[in-house]
Structures are given as C-alpha cells and as structure tokens.
N, C-alpha and C positions, 0 to 999 in steps of 0.2 A: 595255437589251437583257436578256430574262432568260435564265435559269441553263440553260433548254432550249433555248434558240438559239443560246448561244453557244456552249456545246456539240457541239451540230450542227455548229457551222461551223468549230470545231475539230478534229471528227472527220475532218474531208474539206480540212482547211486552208485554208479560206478566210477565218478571220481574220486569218492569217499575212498571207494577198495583204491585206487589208482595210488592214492594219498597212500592207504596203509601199505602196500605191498612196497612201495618204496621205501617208509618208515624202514620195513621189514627188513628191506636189503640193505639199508646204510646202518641197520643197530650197532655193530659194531662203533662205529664210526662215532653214534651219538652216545654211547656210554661206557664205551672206553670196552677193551682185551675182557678185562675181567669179569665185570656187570653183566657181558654176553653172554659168556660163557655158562652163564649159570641164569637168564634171563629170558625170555621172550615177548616181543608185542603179541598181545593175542585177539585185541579188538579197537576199532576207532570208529566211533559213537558217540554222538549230540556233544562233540566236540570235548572228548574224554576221550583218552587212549588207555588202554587197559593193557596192562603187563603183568605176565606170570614170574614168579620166580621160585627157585627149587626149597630154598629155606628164609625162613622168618629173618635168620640175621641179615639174608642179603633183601628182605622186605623193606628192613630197619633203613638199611643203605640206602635203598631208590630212595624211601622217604623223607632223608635228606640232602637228595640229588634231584629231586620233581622240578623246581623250577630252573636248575639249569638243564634236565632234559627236556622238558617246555619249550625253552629257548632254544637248542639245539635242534629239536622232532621241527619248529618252525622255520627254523634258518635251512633246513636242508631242504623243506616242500617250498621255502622262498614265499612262505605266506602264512598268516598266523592261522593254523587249521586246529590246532589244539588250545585249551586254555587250563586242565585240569589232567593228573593222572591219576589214575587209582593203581593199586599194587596188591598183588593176591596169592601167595602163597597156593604152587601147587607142586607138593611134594615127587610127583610122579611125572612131572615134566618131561617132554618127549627131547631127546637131541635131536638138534637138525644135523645134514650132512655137513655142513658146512664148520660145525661147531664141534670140541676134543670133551670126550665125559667127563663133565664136572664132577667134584669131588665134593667133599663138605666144604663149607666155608672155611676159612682158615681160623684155627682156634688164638685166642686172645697168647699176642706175643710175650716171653719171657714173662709165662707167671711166677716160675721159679718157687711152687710152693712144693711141701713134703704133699710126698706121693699120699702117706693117709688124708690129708687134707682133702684129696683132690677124689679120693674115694669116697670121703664122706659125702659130699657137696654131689656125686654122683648118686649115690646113696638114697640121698634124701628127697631127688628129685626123682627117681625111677617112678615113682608112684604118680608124678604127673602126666596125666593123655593127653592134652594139647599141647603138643610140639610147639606152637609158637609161645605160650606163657612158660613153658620149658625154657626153651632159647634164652628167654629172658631173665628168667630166676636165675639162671647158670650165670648166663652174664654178670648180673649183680652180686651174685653170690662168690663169682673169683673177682670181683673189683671190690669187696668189701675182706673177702680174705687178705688178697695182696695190699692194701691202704690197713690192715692189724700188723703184717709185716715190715713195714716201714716206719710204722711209727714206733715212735724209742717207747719200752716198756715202762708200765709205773712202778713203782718197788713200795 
C-alpha cells in the first residue's frame, strides 16, 4: 500500500475497520474453536478491541487470555494495532453464519456432589439478578462444596 493511501484511509478511518474486519475474520484462529464460538469482536477503538461474549464464565476466560490475544490480534495485522481489551458480557449475542449455537459454557467437571447439594446451591442463588455475580457465586459455591468433600471428616 503506499504512503498516499494509507494515509487517506487513515484520515477517514478506514484502516482501523480494515484492521477490524480482518481481526473479525481470523477470530477463530486468534482464540482457539471454543472462545469463538461463544465470542465476538465487536469494536477496535483508540487501540482497544472490544469483545462480546455470551456468559460471564467465558468473560472470566478472555480475561485470562487478554495478553495472549493481544499478541495474537497483533501478530495476524503483522503490527502492534492493539495494546488493551476489554470484555463485555452480552447475554443475547447474535450467531454469525459462520459459527454452530453456543450452548452454555461447560459446567465445572466431575463435581460429583449429591444432587441435594447441588439443589441447594441452585436454591440459594435464584434470588440473584446479575447473571454475572451469579456465575460467580455458583462457581465458588461448588469449589467450596467439592474441597468439604475431599477433605477427611473431623470426628
């Protein structure tokens, strides 16, 4: 491209789009089958890329995958255009064509607790409305169950 065109497409921002639509098309690529699947870039701005995702656990996820998609959003444009992402939980996320209907995240493997257990803990969180501090408590709440079940009883 030369030095007058990019230029141009500078002035009016349309390398910026140029930058994202290709982010757009290589996502797979930069964050793996799964991440995609349930993920989308939705903006790249003052050198922040904004990502939607369908649930808070897979929020959790990107936010300990940001700098190696960083590294990756950069290695595919072959020039450092990002330096930050944010990540944004939007429950009603559109499928592309290109992508199979996400499902929920996958729930925490071989919790192996008794089914009351797992009612109560259900139970006790219906009453919460943010979905994302939800997500959370749940989590905590079978990693503090399963760690009572392992450990040997006091007598």
């Amino acid at each position: 491209m030369t030095a007058a065109l990019s230029s141009a497409l500078k002035s009016i921002g349309a390398a910026n789009m140029l930058d994202f639509v290709r982010v757009e098309k290589e996502w797979a690529k930069i964050v793996g089958d799964k991440l995609a699947k349930v993920s989308k870039p939705a903006k790249l701005s003052s050198r922040t890329l904004t990502v939607w995702v369908r649930e808070p656990v897979w929020a959790d996820s990107m936010m300990y995958l940001k700098a190696d998609i960083t590294e990756k959003v950069n290695l595919v444009l072959g020039k450092k255009v990002i330096n930050a992402i944010r990540v944004v939980t939007k429950a009603d996320l559109e499928n592309t064509e290109t992508r199979e209907t996400p499902g929920k995240p996958d729930e925490p493997r071989e919790v192996n607790l008794p089914a009351s257990e797992l009612e109560e803990i259900e139970k006790a969180l219906k009453s919460v409305g943010d979905s994302q501090l939800r997500s959370i408590l749940k989590r905590v709440m079978l990693k503090n169950a399963k760690a009572g079940h392992r450990r040997p009883r006091e007598k």
